[in-house]
C-alpha positions in Angstrom: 77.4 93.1 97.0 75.0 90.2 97.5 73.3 88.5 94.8 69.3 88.5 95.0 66.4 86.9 92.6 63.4 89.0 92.1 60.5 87.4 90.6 57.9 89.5 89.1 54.4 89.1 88.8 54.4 87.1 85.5 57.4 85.1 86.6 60.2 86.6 84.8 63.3 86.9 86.7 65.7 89.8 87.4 69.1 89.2 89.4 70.4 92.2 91.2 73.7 93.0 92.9 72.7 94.6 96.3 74.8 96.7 98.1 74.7 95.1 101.7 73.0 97.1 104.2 70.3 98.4 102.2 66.9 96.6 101.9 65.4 95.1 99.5 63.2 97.5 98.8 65.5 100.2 97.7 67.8 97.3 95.9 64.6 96.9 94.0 64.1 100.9 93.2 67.8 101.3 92.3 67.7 98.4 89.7 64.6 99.5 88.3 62.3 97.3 89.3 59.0 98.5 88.9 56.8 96.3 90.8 58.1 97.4 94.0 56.4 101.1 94.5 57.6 101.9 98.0 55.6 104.8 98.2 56.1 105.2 101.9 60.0 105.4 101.4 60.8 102.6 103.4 58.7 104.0 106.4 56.3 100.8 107.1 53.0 102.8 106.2 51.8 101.6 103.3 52.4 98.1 102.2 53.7 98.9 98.6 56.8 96.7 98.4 55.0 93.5 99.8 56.3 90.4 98.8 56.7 86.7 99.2 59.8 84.6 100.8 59.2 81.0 100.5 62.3 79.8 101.8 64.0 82.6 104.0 67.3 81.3 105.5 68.4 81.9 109.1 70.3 85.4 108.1 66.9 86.8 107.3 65.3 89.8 109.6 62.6 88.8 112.2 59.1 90.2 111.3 58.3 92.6 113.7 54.9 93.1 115.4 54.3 96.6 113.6 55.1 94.3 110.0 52.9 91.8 110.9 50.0 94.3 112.0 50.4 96.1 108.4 50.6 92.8 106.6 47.5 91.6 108.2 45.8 94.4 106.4 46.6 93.5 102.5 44.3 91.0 100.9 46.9 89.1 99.1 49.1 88.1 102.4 50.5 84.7 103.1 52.4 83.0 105.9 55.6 83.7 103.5 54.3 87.4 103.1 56.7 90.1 104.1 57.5 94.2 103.7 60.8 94.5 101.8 61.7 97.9 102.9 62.2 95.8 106.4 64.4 93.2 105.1 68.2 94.1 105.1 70.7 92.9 102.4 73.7 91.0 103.9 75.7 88.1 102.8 73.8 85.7 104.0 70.8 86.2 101.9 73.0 85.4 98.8 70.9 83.9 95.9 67.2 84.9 98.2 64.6 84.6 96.0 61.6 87.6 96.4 58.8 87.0 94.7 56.8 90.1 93.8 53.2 90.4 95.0 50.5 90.8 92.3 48.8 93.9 93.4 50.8 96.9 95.1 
Protein backbone atom coordinates (compact mmCIF):
# COMPACT_ATOMS: atom_id res chain seq x y z
CA UNK A 1 0.00 0.00 0.00
CA UNK A 2 1.27 3.49 -0.88
CA UNK A 3 0.23 6.52 0.74
CA UNK A 4 -1.29 9.28 -1.62
CA UNK A 5 -2.78 13.09 -0.89
CA UNK A 6 -5.81 14.00 -2.68
CA UNK A 7 -6.68 17.60 -2.72
CA UNK A 8 -10.11 18.45 -3.52
CA UNK A 9 -11.51 21.29 -5.15
CA UNK A 10 -11.94 23.51 -1.95
CA UNK A 11 -8.60 22.34 -0.60
CA UNK A 12 -9.43 19.89 1.93
CA UNK A 13 -7.34 16.93 2.07
CA UNK A 14 -7.94 13.14 2.00
CA UNK A 15 -4.95 10.62 2.45
CA UNK A 16 -5.55 7.22 1.02
CA UNK A 17 -3.82 3.86 1.27
CA UNK A 18 -3.53 2.62 -2.51
CA UNK A 19 -3.15 -0.75 -3.26
CA UNK A 20 0.02 -0.60 -5.73
CA UNK A 21 -0.78 -1.36 -9.23
CA UNK A 22 -3.96 0.31 -9.42
CA UNK A 23 -4.34 3.96 -10.61
CA UNK A 24 -5.12 6.64 -9.13
CA UNK A 25 -8.19 6.89 -10.44
CA UNK A 26 -9.77 3.76 -9.11
CA UNK A 27 -7.77 4.52 -5.57
CA UNK A 28 -9.83 7.57 -5.78
CA UNK A 29 -13.31 5.60 -6.52
CA UNK A 30 -12.57 2.90 -3.90
CA UNK A 31 -11.95 5.61 -1.10
CA UNK A 32 -14.89 7.52 -2.05
CA UNK A 33 -13.74 10.28 -3.45
CA UNK A 34 -16.27 11.97 -5.30
CA UNK A 35 -14.54 14.44 -7.36
CA UNK A 36 -12.96 11.97 -9.51
CA UNK A 37 -16.02 10.65 -11.87
CA UNK A 38 -14.17 8.28 -14.14
CA UNK A 39 -16.98 7.83 -16.26
CA UNK A 40 -15.07 6.20 -18.97
CA UNK A 41 -13.82 3.43 -16.50
CA UNK A 42 -10.31 4.09 -16.82
CA UNK A 43 -10.56 3.86 -20.78
CA UNK A 44 -8.89 7.39 -21.73
CA UNK A 45 -12.23 8.70 -23.40
CA UNK A 46 -13.54 11.18 -21.45
CA UNK A 47 -11.38 13.33 -19.29
CA UNK A 48 -13.40 12.86 -15.95
CA UNK A 49 -10.55 12.11 -13.45
CA UNK A 50 -8.30 15.06 -14.72
CA UNK A 51 -6.06 16.35 -12.29
CA UNK A 52 -3.06 18.36 -11.37
CA UNK A 53 0.70 17.04 -10.27
CA UNK A 54 2.82 19.83 -9.37
CA UNK A 55 5.78 18.03 -8.37
CA UNK A 56 5.64 14.43 -9.90
CA UNK A 57 8.84 12.46 -8.89
CA UNK A 58 10.85 10.35 -11.28
CA UNK A 59 8.62 7.00 -10.43
CA UNK A 60 5.73 8.73 -12.03
CA UNK A 61 4.15 7.27 -15.61
CA UNK A 62 5.16 9.22 -18.86
CA UNK A 63 2.13 11.05 -20.52
CA UNK A 64 1.40 9.43 -23.50
CA UNK A 65 0.63 11.09 -26.84
CA UNK A 66 -3.15 9.81 -26.73
CA UNK A 67 -3.19 11.59 -22.83
CA UNK A 68 -1.84 14.60 -24.02
CA UNK A 69 -4.20 14.78 -27.28
CA UNK A 70 -7.32 14.35 -24.67
CA UNK A 71 -5.86 16.78 -22.24
CA UNK A 72 -5.48 19.32 -24.91
CA UNK A 73 -9.17 19.28 -25.18
CA UNK A 74 -10.33 20.35 -21.47
CA UNK A 75 -10.40 24.03 -20.74
CA UNK A 76 -9.01 23.85 -17.33
CA UNK A 77 -5.43 22.00 -18.45
CA UNK A 78 -2.11 23.00 -17.29
CA UNK A 79 1.47 21.89 -17.93
CA UNK A 80 1.05 19.91 -14.54
CA UNK A 81 -2.39 18.57 -15.89
CA UNK A 82 -2.78 14.79 -16.18
CA UNK A 83 -5.58 11.70 -16.57
CA UNK A 84 -5.43 9.74 -13.29
CA UNK A 85 -6.85 6.58 -14.63
CA UNK A 86 -3.22 6.60 -16.56
CA UNK A 87 -1.11 7.06 -13.56
CA UNK A 88 -0.16 3.76 -11.67
CA UNK A 89 0.25 3.45 -7.81
CA UNK A 90 3.73 2.11 -6.82
CA UNK A 91 6.05 2.79 -4.08
CA UNK A 92 7.59 5.37 -5.36
CA UNK A 93 4.76 7.82 -5.55
CA UNK A 94 4.56 7.60 -1.72
CA UNK A 95 3.20 10.84 -0.14
CA UNK A 96 2.14 12.32 -4.24
CA UNK A 97 0.00 14.92 -3.88
CA UNK A 98 -3.20 15.00 -6.69
CA UNK A 99 -4.87 17.88 -6.69
CA UNK A 100 -8.37 17.60 -8.02
CA UNK A 101 -9.53 19.65 -11.05
CA UNK A 102 -12.43 22.03 -10.52
CA UNK A 103 -14.72 20.99 -13.17
CA UNK A 104 -15.12 17.20 -14.26
Amino acid sequence: MTRIVYVLPDGAERLVEASDGESLMRAALQNDISEIVGECGGEMSCGTCHVYIDDAPDGIDPQSRDERELLDMVDSARPSSRLACQIAVRPELAGLCVRIADAQ
